[in-house]
C-alpha positions as CSV (number, residue, x, y, z in Angstrom):
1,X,-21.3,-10.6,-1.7
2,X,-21.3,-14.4,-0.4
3,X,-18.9,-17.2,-1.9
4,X,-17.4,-14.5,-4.4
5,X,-14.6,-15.0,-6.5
6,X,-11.9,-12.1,-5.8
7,X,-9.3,-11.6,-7.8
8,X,-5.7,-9.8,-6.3
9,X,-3.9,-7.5,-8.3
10,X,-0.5,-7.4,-6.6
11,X,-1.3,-10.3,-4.6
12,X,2.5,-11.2,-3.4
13,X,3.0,-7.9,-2.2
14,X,3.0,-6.5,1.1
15,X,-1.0,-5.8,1.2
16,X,-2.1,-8.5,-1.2
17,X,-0.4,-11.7,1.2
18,X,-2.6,-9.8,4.0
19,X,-5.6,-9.4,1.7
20,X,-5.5,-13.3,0.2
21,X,-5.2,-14.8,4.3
22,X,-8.1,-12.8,5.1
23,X,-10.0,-13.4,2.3
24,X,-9.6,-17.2,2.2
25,X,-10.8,-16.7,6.1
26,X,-14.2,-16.0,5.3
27,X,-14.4,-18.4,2.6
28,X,-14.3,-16.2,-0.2
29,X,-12.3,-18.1,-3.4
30,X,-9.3,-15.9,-4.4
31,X,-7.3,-15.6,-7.7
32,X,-4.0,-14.1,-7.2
33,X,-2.3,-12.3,-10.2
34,X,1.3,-12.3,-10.1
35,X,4.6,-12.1,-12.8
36,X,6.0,-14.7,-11.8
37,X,3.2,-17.6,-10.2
38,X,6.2,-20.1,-9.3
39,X,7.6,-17.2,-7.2
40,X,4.3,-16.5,-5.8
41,X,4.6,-18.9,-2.4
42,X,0.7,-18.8,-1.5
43,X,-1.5,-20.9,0.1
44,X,-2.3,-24.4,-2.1
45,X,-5.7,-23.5,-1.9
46,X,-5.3,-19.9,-3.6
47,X,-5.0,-20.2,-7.8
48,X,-2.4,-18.3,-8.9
49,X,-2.1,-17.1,-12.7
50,X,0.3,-15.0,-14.4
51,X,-0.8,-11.1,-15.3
52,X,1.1,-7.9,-15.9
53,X,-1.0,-4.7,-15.8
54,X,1.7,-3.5,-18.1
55,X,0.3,-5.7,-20.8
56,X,-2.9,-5.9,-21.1
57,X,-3.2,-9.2,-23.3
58,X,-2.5,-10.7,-20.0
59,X,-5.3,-9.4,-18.4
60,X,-8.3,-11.6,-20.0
61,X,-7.7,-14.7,-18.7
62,X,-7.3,-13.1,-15.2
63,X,-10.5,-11.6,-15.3
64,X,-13.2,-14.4,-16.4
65,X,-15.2,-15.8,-13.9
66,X,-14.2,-13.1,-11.5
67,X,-17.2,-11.9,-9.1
68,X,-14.8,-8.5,-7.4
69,X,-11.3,-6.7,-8.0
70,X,-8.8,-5.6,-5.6
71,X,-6.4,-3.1,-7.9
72,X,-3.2,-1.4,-6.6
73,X,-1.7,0.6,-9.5
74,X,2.3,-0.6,-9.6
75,X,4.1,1.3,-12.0
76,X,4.9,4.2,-12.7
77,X,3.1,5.9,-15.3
78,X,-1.1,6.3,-15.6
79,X,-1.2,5.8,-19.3
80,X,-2.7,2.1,-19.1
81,X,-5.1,2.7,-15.8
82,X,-8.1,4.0,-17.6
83,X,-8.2,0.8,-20.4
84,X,-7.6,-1.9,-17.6
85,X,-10.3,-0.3,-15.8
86,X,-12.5,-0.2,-18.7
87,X,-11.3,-4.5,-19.0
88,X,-12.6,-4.4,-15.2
89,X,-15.5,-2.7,-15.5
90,X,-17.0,-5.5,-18.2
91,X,-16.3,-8.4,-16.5
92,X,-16.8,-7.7,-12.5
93,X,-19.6,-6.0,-10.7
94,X,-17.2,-4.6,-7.7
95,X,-13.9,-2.8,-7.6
96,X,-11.9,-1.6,-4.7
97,X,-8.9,0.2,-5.9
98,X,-6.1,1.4,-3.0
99,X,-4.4,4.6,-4.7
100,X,-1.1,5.8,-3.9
101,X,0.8,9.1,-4.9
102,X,3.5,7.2,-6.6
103,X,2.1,8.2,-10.0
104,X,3.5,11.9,-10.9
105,X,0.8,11.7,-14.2
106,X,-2.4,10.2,-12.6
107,X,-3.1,12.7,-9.2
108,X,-5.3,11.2,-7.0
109,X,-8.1,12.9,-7.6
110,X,-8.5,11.7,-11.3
111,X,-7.9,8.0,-9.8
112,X,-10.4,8.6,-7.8
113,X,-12.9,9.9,-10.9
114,X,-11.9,7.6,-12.9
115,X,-12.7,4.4,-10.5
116,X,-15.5,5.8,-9.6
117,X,-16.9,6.4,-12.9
118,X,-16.2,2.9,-14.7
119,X,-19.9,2.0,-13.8
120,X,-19.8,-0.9,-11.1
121,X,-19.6,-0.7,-7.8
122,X,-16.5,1.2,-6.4
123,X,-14.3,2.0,-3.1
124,X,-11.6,4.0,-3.1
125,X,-8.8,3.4,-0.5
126,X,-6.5,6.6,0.0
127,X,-4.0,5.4,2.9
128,X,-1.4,7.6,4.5
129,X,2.1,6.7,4.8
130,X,3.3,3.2,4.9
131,X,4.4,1.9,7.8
132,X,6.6,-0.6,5.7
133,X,8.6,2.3,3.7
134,X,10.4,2.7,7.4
135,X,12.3,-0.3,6.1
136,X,14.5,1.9,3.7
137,X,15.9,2.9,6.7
138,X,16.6,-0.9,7.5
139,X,20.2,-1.3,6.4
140,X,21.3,1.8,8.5
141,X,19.9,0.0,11.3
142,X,21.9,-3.0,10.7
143,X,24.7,-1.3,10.6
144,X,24.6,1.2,13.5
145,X,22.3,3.1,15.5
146,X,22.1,6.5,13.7
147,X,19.5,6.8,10.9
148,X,20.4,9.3,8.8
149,X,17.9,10.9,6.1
150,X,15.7,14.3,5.0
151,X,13.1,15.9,6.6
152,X,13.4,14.4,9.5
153,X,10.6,16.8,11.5
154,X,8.5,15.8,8.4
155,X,5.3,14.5,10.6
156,X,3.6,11.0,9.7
157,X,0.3,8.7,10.4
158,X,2.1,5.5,9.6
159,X,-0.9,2.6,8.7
160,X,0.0,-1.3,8.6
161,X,-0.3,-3.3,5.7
162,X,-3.0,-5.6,7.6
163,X,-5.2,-2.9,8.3
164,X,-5.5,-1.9,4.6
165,X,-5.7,-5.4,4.2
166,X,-8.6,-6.2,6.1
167,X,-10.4,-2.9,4.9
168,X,-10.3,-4.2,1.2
169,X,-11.7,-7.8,2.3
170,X,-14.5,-5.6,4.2
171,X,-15.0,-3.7,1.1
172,X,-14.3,-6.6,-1.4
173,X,-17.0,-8.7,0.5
174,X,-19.7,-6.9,2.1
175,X,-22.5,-4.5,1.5
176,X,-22.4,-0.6,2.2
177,X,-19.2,0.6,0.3
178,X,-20.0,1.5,-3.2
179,X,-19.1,5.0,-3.9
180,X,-16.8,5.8,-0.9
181,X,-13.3,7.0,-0.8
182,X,-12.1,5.8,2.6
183,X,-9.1,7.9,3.9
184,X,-7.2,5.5,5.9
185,X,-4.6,6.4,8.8
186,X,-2.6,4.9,11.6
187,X,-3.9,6.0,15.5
188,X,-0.6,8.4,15.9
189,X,0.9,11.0,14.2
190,X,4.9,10.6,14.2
191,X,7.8,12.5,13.2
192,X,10.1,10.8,10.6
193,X,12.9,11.4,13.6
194,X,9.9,9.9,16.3
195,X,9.7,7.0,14.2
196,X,13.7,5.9,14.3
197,X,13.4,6.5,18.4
198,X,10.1,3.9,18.0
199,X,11.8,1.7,16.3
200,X,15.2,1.4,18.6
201,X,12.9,1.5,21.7
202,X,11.2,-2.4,20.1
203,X,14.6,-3.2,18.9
204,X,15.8,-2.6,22.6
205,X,18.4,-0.1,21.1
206,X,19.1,3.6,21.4
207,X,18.7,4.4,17.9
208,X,18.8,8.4,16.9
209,X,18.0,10.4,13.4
210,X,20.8,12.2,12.0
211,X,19.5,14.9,9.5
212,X,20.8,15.6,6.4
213,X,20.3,18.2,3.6
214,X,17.9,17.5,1.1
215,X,20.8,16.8,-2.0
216,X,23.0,14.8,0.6
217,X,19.5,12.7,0.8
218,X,19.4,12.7,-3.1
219,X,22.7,11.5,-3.5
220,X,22.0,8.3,-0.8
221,X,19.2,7.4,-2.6
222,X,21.0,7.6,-6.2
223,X,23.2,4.9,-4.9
224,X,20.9,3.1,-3.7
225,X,20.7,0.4,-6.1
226,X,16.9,-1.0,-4.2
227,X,15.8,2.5,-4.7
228,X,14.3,3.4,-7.8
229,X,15.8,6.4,-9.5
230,X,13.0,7.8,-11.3
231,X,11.3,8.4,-7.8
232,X,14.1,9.9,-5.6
233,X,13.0,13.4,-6.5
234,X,9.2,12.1,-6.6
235,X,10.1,11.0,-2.9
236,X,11.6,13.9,-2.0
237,X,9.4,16.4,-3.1
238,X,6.3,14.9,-1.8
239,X,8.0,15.3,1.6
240,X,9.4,19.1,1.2
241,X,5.8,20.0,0.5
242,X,3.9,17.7,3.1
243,X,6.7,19.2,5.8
244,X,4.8,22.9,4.2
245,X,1.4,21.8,4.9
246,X,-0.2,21.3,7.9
247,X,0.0,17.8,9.9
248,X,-1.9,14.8,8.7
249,X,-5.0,14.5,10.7
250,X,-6.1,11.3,12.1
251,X,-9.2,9.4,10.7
252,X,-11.4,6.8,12.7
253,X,-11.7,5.3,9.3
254,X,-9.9,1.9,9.9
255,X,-11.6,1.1,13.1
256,X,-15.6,1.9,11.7
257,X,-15.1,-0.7,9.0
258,X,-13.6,-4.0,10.6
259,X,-14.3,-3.0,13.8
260,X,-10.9,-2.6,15.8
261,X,-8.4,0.3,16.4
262,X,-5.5,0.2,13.4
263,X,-1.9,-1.0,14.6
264,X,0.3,1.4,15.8
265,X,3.8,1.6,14.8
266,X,5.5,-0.1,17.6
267,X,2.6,-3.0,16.4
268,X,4.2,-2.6,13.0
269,X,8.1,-2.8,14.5
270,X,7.4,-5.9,16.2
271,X,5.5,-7.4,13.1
272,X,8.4,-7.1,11.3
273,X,11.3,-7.2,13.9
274,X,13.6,-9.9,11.8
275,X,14.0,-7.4,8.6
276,X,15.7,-5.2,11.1
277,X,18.1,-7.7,13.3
């Protein structure tokens, strides 16, 4: 798909700023969806217009003209996914959708059925964990050099918001995608407690994990008024039964579609070294 017009769901977040740069890159014209458009801060060359997948009168004038979709599913509840994809599916011929398991009604398996059954041309991105939730752990850092949490042997293959990034241009833009459901990992698999030590050793600072029952966790994250509530135990339980399973295994995903190896943590750390300082 040549000189396409792409429109980003979500484009002011952590994966959509990634996603508009490398998109404009390649000369591919972008419309970026945001709440709040005078907020947005994106390049002047980007058109920005207001949209709320929450309300889905918003969504027509977003969709008109566009050639591909880039979807990441923000709230909290699947009730609405199935009629904006149905809005999606008669205006675009392409949709790449990146899943996540914040969604306690919508498993990913029906995500992926659904996108994949909406009768254009489809990718599914399932990443692992985000390398950017290890800024929860931000203000501790701050404030001292003990990080203390839950599950802090849970194992993870932490994956940079770039490479995501630069797999959705791939599959937003180019030919050889339709149908897949691309598991996407980082190149290591890290311990939540492995992560902390990663994290001092960029910083230059002895940083440790100090573990705490699973309710002590609960209650920190309660009070934690950037924290969502309705997704402490969400959180938490996700990790009590990943720590059950077996390890996440590594995928050479990433690196077969745009060609290079993903960023590793440490990549990640020093990315993003000012939220922690």
């Amino acid at each position: 798909m040549t000189n396409t017009k792409i429109l980003v769901f979500a484009a002011t977040g952590n994966i959509g700023r990634h996603l508009v740069t490398f998109l404009r890159e390649t000369g591919h014209a972008v419309r970026a969806v945001t709440r709040d458009p005078g907020a947005a801060r994106l390049p002047a060359d980007v058109e920005i217009v207001p949209g709320d997948l929450a309300d889905l009168a918003t969504l027509d004038a977003c969709l008109a003209g566009i050639d591909a979709v880039f979807l990441l599913w923000p709230l909290r509840a699947g009730e609405r996914f199935p009629a904006v994809l149905d809005l999606i599916a008669a205006r675009a011929r392409r949709i790449v959708f990146l899943g996540t398991g914040g969604v306690p009604d919508l498993p990913f398996e029906e995500q992926d059925r659904l996108v994949h059954d909406c009768d254009i041309e489809s990718t599914v991105l399932r990443p692992s964990t985000f390398a950017v939730n290890t800024l929860w752990w931000a203000d501790q850092i701050r404030a001292g050099d003990v990080v203390r949490g839950a599950y802090g042997a849970l194992p993870m293959s932490l994956i940079h918001e770039a490479d995501m990034a630069a797999v959705a241009a791939r599959a937003l833009t180019g030919p050889g995608h339709d149908g897949a459901t691309y598991a996407l990992t980082g190149p290591e698999v890290l311990t939540q407690a492995e992560q902390v030590r990663v994290i001092g050793e960029v910083l230059g600072r002895p940083l440790r994990w100090a573990e705490l029952s699973r309710d002590q966790a609960r209650q920190r994250l309660l009070a934690d008024e950037t924290f969502p509530d309705s997704f402490v135990d969400v959180l938490l339980d996700g990790y009590a039964a990943m720590l059950a399973g077996p390890p996440p295994a590594l995928t050479s995903t990433v690196e077969e579609v745009i060609g290079v190896p993903p960023r590793s943590l440490r990549q990640w750390v020093a990315d993003h070294i000012d939220d922690f300082r």
